[in-house]
C-alpha positions in Angstrom: 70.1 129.7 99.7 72.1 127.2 101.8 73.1 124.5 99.7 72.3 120.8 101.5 74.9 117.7 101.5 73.2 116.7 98.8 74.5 119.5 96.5 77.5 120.9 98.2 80.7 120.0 96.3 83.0 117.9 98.9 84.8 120.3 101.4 88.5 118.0 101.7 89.6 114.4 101.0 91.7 112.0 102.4 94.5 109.6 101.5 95.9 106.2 103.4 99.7 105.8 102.3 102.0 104.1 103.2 104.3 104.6 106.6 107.5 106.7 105.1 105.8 108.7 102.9 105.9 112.6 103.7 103.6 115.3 102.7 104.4 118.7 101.3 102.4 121.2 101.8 102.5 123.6 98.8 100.7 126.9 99.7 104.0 129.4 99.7 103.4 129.8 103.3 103.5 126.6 104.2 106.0 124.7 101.9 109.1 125.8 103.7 108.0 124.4 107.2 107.2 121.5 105.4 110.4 121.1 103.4 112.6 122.3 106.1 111.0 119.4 108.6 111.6 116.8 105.7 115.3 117.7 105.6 115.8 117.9 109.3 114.3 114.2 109.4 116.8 112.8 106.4 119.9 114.7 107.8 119.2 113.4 111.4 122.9 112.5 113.3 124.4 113.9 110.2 126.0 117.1 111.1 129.2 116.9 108.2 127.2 116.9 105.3 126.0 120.3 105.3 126.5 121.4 101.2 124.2 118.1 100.9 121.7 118.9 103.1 121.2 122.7 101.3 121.5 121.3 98.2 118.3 118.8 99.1 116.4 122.1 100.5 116.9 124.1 97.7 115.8 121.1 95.1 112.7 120.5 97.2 111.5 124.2 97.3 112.4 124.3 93.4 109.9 120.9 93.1 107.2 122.4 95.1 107.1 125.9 93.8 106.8 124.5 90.2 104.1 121.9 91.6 102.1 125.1 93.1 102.1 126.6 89.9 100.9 124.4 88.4 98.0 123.9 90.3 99.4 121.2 92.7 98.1 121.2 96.6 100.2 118.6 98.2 103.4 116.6 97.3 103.9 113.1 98.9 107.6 111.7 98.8 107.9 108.4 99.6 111.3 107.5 102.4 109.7 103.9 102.5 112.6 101.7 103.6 113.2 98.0 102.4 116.4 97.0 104.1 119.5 99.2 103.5 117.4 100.7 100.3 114.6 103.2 100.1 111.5 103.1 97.7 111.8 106.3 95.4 108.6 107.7 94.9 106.2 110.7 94.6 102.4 111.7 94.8 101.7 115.4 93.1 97.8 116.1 94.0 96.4 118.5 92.1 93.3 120.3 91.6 92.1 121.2 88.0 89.0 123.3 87.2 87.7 122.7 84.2 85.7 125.4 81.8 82.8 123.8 81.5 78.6 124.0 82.1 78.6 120.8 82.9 80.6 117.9 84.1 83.0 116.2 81.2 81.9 112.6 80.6 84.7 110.4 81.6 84.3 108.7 78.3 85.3 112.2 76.7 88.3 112.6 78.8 89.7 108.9 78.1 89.2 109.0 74.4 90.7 112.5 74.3 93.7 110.4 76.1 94.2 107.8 74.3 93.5 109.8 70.6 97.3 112.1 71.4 98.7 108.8 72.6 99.3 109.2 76.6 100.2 105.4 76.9 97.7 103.2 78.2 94.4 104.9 79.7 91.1 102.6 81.1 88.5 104.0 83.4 88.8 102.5 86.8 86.6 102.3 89.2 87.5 103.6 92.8 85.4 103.7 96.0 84.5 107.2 95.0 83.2 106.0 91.9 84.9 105.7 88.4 87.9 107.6 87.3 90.1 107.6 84.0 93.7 106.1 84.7 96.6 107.0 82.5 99.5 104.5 83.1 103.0 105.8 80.8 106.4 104.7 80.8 109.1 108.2 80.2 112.3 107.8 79.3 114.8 109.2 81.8 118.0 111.5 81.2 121.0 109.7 81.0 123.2 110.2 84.1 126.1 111.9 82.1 125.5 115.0 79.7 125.5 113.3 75.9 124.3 110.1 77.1 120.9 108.3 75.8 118.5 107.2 78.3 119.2 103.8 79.5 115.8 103.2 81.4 112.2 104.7 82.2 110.3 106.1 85.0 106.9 104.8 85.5 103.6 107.1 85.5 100.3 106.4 86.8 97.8 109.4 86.9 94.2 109.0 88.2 91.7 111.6 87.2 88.6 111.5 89.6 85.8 113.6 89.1 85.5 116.1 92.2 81.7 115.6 93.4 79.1 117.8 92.3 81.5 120.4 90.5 83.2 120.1 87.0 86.8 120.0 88.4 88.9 117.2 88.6 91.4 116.1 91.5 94.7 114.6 90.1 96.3 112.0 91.4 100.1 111.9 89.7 102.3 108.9 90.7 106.2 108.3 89.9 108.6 106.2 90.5 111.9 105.6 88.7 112.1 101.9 89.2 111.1 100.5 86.0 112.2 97.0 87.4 109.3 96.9 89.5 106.7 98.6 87.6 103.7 96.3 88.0 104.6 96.3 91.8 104.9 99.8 91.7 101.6 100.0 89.5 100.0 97.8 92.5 100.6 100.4 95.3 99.6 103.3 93.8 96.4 101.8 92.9 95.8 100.9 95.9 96.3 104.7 97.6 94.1 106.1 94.9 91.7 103.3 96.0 91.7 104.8 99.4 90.4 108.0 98.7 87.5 109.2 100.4 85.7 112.7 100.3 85.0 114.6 103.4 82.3 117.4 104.1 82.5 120.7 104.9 82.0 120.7 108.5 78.7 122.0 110.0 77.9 124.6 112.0 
């Protein structure tokens, strides 16, 4: 039996983000096309840096083979500029089946949250309906070996149930400007705001 619209999990999703933000791709045969166009665009009229620019490749294919493994479809770096500076900042999307009948109640997942402590977690609710948002502060390594941490990277995660299925897609935001964390906060609600669910595509 053909399943209908009405119980056919979604077939894709989309995202609005920001202008300067680049996507990954993380399937093994597409990350390096992706990674090496990212490079080419950040080393572009730079042509005496070139232990730089290898060193960038090599950190970005370590990022996105550990964010494949760990379930991750696509990474978003952000190369917003604001004057002379650029915004630091990433999107990890991932996709997480869970072992389950039957859906897990949101509820569940939020108090399971909150009970091991994962910093401050609500359930928000998003034009695809409500979704449990986990919003952490992590310390960061100091810049020289021996040193304490001096500052923290900010963490918002959005879980949203994926339609008709038990899985979850994962939204995981950072960015290490503690500074402007509420701001921060701000934006990447708004992107997970803008996610909408696409269908498969008749025939």
């Amino acid at each position: 039996m053909n399943q209908t619209e009405e119980t056919a999990p979604p077939g894709d999703y989309r995202l609005l983000l920001p202008d300067g933000w680049f996507r990954i791709l993380l399937e093994p045969d597409q990350r390096n096309k992706s990674i090496d166009a990212l490079v080419e665009r950040q080393f572009r009229g730079i042509d005496n840096a070139p232990h730089l620019k290898e060193d960038l490749r090599r950190d970005l294919r370590r990022r996105a083979a550990k964010a494949h493994r760990s379930g991750g479809i696509e990474l978003y770096l952000s190369l917003q500029e604001v004057g002379p500076f650029t915004i630091p900042a990433s999107l990890l999307v991932t996709l997480a089946p869970l072992r389950h009948p039957e859906p897990l109640p949101l509820e569940a997942l939020a108090q399971r949250f909150a009970a091991e402590g994962e910093g401050s977690v609500s359930i928000e609710e998003l034009r695809t309906g409500p979704a449990v948002r986990i919003r952490r502060l992590m310390p960061q390594a100091g810049d020289e070996e021996g040193t304490e941490s001096t500052h923290n990277s900010l963490s918002v995660e959005y879980h949203l149930p994926v339609p008709r299925t038990t899985a979850f897609l994962l939204l995981t935001f950072s960015t290490p400007l503690e500074a402007i964390a509420d701001a921060m906060a701000g934006l990447f609600d708004a992107i997970a705001d803008s996610l909408t669910w696409t269908e498969w595509p008749t025939t």
